[in-house]
N, CA, C and O atoms as a CHARMM CRD file, in Angstrom:
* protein
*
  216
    1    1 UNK  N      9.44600  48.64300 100.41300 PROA 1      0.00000
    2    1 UNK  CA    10.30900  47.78500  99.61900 PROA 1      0.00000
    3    1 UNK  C      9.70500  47.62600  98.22900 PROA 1      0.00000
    4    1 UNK  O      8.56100  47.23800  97.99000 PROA 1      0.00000
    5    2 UNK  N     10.42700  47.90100  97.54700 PROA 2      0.00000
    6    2 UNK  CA    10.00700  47.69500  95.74100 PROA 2      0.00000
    7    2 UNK  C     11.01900  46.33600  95.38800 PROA 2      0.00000
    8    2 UNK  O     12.21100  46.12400  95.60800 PROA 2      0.00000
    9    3 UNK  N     10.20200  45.72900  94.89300 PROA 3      0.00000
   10    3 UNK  CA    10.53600  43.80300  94.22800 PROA 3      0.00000
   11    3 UNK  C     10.46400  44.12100  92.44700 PROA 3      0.00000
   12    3 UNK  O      9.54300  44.53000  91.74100 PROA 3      0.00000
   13    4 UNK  N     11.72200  43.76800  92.16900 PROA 4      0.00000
   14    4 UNK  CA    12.06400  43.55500  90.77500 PROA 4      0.00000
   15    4 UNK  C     11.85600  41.66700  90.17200 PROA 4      0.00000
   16    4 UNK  O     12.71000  40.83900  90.49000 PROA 4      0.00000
   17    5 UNK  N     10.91800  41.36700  89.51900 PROA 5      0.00000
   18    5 UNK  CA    11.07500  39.88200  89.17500 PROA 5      0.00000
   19    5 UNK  C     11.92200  39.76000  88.18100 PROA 5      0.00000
   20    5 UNK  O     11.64100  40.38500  87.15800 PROA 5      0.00000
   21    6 UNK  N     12.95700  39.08200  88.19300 PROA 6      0.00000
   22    6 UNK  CA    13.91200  38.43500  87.25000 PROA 6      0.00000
   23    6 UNK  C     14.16700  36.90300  86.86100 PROA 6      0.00000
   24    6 UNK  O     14.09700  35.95000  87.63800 PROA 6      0.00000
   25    7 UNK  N     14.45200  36.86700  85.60800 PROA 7      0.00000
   26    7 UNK  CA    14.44900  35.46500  85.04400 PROA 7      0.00000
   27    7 UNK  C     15.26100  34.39700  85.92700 PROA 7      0.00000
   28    7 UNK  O     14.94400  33.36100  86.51100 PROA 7      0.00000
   29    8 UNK  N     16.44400  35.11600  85.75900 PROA 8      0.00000
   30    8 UNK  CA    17.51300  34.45100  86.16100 PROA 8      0.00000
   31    8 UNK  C     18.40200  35.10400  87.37200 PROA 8      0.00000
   32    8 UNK  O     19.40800  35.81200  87.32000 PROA 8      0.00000
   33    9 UNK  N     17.90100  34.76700  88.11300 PROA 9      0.00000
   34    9 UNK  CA    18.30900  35.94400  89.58500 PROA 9      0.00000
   35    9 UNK  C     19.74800  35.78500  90.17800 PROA 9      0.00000
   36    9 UNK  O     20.38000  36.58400  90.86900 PROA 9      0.00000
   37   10 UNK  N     20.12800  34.44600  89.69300 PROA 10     0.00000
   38   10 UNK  CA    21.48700  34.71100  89.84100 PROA 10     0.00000
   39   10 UNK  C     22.42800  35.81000  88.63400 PROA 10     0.00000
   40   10 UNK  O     23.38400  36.56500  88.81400 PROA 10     0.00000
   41   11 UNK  N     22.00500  35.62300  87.98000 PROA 11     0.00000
   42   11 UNK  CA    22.84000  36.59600  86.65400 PROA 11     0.00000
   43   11 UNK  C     22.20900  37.83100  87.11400 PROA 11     0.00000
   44   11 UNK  O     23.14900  38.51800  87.51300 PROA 11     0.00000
   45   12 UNK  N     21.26600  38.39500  87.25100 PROA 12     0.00000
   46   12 UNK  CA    21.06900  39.61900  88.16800 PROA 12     0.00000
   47   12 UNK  C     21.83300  39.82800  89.10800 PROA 12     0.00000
   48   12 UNK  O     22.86700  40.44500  88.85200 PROA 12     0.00000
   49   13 UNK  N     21.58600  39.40100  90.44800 PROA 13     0.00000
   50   13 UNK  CA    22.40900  39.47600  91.42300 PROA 13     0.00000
   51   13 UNK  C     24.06700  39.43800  90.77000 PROA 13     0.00000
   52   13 UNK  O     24.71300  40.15300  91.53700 PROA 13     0.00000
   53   14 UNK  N     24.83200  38.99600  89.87400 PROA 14     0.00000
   54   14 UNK  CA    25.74700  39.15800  89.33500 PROA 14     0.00000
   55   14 UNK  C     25.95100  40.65000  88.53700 PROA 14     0.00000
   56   14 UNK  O     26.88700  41.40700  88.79300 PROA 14     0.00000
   57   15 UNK  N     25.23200  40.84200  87.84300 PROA 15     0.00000
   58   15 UNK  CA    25.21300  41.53400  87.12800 PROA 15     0.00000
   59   15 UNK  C     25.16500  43.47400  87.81100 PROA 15     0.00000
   60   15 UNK  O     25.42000  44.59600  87.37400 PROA 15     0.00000
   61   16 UNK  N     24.62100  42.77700  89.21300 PROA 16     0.00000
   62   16 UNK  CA    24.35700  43.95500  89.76400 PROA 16     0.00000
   63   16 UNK  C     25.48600  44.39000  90.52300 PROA 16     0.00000
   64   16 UNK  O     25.85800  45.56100  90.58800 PROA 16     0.00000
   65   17 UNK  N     26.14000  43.20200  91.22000 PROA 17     0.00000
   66   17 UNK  CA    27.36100  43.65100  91.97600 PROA 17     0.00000
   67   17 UNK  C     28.86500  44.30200  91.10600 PROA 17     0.00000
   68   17 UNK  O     29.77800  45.07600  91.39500 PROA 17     0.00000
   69   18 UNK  N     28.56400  43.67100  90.20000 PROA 18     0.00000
   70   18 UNK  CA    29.56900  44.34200  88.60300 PROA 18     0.00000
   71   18 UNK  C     29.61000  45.79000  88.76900 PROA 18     0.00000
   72   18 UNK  O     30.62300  46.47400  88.62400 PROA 18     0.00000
   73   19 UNK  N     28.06000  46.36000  89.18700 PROA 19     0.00000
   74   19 UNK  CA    27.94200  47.36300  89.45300 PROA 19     0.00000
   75   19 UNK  C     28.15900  48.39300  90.54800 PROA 19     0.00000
   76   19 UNK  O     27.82200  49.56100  90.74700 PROA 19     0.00000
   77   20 UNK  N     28.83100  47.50500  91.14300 PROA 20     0.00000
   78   20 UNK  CA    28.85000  48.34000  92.41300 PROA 20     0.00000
   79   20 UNK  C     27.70100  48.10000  93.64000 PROA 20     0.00000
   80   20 UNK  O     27.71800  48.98400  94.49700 PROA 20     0.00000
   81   21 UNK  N     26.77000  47.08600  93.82100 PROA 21     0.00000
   82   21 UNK  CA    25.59500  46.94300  94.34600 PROA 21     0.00000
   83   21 UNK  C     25.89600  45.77600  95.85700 PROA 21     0.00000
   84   21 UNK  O     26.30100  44.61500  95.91300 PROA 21     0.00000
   85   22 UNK  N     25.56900  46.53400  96.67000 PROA 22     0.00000
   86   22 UNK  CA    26.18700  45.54500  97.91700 PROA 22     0.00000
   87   22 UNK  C     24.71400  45.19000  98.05400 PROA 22     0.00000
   88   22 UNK  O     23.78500  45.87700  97.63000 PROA 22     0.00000
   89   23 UNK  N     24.62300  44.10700  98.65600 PROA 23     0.00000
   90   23 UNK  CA    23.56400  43.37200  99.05900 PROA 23     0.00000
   91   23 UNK  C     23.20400  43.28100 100.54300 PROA 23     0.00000
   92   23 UNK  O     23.91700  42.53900 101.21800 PROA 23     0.00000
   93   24 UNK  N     22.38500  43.80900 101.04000 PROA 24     0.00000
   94   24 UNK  CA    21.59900  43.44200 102.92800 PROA 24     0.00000
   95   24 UNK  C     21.72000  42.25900 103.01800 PROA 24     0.00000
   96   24 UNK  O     22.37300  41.65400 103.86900 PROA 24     0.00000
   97   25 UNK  N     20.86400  41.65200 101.81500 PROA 25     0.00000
   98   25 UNK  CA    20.64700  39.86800 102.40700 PROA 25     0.00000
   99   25 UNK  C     20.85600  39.47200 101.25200 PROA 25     0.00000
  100   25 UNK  O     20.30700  39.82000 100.20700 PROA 25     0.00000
  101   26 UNK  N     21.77700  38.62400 101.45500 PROA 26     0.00000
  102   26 UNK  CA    22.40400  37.43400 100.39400 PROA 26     0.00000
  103   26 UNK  C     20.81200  36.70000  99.84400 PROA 26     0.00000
  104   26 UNK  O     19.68000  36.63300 100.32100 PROA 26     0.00000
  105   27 UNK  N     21.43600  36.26600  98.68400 PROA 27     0.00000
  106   27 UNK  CA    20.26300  35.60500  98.09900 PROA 27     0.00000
  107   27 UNK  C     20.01200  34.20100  99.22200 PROA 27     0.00000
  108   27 UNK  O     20.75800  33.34600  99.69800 PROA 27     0.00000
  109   28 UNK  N     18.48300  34.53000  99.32600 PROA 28     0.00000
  110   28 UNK  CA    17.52200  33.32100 100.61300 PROA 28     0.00000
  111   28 UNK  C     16.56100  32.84400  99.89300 PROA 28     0.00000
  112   28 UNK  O     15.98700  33.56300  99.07600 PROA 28     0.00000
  113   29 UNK  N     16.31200  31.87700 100.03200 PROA 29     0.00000
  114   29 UNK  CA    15.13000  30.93200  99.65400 PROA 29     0.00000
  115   29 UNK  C     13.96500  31.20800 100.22100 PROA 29     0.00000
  116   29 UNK  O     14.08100  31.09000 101.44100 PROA 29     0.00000
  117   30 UNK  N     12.67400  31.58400  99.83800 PROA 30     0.00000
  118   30 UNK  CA    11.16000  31.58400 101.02800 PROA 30     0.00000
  119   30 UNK  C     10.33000  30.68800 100.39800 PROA 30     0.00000
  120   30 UNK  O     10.10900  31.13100  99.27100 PROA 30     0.00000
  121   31 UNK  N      9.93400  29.96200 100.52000 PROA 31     0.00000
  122   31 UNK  CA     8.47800  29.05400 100.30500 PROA 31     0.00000
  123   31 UNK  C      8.51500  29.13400  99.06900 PROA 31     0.00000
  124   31 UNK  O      9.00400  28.18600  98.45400 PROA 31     0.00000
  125   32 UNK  N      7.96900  30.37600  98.28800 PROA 32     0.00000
  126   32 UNK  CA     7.11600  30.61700  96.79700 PROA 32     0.00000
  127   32 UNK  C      8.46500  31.48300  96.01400 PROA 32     0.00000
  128   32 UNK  O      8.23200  32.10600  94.97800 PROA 32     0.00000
  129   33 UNK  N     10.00700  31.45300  96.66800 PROA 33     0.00000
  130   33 UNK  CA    10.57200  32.19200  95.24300 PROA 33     0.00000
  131   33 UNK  C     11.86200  32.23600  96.23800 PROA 33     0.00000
  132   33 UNK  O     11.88900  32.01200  97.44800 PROA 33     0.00000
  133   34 UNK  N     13.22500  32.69500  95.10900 PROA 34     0.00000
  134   34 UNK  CA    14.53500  33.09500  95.68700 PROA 34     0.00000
  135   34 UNK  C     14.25500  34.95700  95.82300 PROA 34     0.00000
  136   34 UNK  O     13.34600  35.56700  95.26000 PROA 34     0.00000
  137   35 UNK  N     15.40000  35.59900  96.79000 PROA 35     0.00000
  138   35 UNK  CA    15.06300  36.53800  96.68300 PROA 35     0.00000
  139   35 UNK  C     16.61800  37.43600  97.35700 PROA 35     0.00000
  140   35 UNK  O     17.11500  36.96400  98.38000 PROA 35     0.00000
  141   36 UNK  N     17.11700  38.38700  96.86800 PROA 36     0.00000
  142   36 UNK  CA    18.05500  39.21400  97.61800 PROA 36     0.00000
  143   36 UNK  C     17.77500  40.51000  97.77200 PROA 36     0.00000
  144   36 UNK  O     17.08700  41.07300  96.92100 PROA 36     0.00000
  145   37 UNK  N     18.18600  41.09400  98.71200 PROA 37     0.00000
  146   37 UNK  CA    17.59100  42.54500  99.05900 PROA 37     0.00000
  147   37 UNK  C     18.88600  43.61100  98.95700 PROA 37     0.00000
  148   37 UNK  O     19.95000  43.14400  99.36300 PROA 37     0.00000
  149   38 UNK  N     18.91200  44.92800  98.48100 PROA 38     0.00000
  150   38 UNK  CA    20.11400  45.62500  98.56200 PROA 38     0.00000
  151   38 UNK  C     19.43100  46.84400  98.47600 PROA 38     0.00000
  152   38 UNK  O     18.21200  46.88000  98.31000 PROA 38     0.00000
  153   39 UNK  N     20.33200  48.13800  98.60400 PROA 39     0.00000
  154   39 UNK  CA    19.40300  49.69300  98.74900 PROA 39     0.00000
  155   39 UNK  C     19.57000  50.34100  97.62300 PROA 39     0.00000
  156   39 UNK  O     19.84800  49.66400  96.63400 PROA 39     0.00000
  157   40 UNK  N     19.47600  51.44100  97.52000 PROA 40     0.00000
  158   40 UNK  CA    19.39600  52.27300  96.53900 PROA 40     0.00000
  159   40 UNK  C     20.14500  53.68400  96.78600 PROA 40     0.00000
  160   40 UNK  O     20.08300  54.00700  97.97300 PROA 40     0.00000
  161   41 UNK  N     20.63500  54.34000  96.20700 PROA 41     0.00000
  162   41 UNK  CA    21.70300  55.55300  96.91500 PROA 41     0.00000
  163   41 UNK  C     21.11200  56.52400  97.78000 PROA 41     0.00000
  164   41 UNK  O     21.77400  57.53200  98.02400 PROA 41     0.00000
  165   42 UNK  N     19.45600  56.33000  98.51500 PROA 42     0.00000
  166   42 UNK  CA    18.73500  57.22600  99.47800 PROA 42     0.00000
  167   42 UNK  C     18.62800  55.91400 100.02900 PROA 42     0.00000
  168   42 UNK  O     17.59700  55.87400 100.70000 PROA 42     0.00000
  169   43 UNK  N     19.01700  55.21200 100.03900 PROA 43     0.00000
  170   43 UNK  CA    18.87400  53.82000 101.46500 PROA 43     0.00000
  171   43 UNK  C     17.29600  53.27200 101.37700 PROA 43     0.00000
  172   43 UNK  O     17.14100  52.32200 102.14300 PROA 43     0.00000
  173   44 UNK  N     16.37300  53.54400 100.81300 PROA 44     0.00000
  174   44 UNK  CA    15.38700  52.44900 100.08300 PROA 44     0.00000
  175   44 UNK  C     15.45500  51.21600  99.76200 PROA 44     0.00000
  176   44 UNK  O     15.96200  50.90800  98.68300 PROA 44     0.00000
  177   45 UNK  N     14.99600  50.32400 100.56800 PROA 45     0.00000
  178   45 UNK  CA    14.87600  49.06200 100.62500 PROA 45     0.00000
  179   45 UNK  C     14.31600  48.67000  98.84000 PROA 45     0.00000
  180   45 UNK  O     13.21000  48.99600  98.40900 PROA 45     0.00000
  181   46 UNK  N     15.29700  47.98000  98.09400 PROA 46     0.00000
  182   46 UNK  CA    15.05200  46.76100  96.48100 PROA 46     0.00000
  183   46 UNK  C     15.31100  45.44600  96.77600 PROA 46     0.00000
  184   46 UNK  O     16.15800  45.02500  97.56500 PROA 46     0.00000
  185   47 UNK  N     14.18000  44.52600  95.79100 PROA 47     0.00000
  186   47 UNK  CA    14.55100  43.28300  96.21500 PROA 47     0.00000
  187   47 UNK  C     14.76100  43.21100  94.48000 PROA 47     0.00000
  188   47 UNK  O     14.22700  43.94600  93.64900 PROA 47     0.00000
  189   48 UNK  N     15.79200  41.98800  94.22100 PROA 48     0.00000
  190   48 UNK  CA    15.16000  41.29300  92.68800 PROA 48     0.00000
  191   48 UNK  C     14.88500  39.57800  93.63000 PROA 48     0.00000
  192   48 UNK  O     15.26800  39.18800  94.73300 PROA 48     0.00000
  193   49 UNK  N     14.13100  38.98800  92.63800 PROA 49     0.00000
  194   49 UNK  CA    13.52600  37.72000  93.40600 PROA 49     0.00000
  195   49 UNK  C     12.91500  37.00500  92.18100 PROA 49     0.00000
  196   49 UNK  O     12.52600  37.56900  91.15800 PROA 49     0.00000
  197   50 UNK  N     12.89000  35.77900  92.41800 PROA 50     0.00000
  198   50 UNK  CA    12.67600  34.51700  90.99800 PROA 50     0.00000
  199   50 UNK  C     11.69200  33.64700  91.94300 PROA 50     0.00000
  200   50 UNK  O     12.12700  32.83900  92.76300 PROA 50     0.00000
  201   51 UNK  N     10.12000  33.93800  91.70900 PROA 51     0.00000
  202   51 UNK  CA     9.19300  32.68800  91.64000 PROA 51     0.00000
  203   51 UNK  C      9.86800  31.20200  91.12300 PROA 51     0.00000
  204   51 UNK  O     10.47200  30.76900  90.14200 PROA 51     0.00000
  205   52 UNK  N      9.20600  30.56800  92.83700 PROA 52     0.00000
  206   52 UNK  CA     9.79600  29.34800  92.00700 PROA 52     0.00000
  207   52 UNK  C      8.53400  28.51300  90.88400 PROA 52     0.00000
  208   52 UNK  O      7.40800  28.96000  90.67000 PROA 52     0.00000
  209   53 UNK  N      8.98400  27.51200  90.42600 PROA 53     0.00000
  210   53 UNK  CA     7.74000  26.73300  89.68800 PROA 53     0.00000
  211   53 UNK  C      7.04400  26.25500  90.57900 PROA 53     0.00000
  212   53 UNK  O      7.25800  26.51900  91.76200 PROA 53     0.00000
  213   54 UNK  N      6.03300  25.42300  90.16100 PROA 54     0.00000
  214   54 UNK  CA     5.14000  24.89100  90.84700 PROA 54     0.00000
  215   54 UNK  C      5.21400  23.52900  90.90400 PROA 54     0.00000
  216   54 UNK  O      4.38400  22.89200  91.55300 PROA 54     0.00000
């Protein structure tokens, strides 16, 4: 799995489905950041994901 950090991960995740980009896992919350997962056109697991503050 390759992790993209983005500012604003909702406007990503937007920005990506514009594109044509289906998502595995809806954007989820974990402990230390938001995060959604979707593939790549050889089925390779991408995440983009936003650290949260502290």
């Amino acid at each position: 799995t390759i992790a993209f950090e983005v500012d604003d991960i909702d406007a990503a995740i937007a920005q990506l489905q514009k594109r044509g980009v289906t998502f595995d896992m809806e954007k989820t919350e974990t402990p230390v950041c938001w995060m959604a997962q979707f593939r790549d056109p050889d089925g390779n697991k991408l995440l983009v994901h936003k650290r949260k503050t502290a």
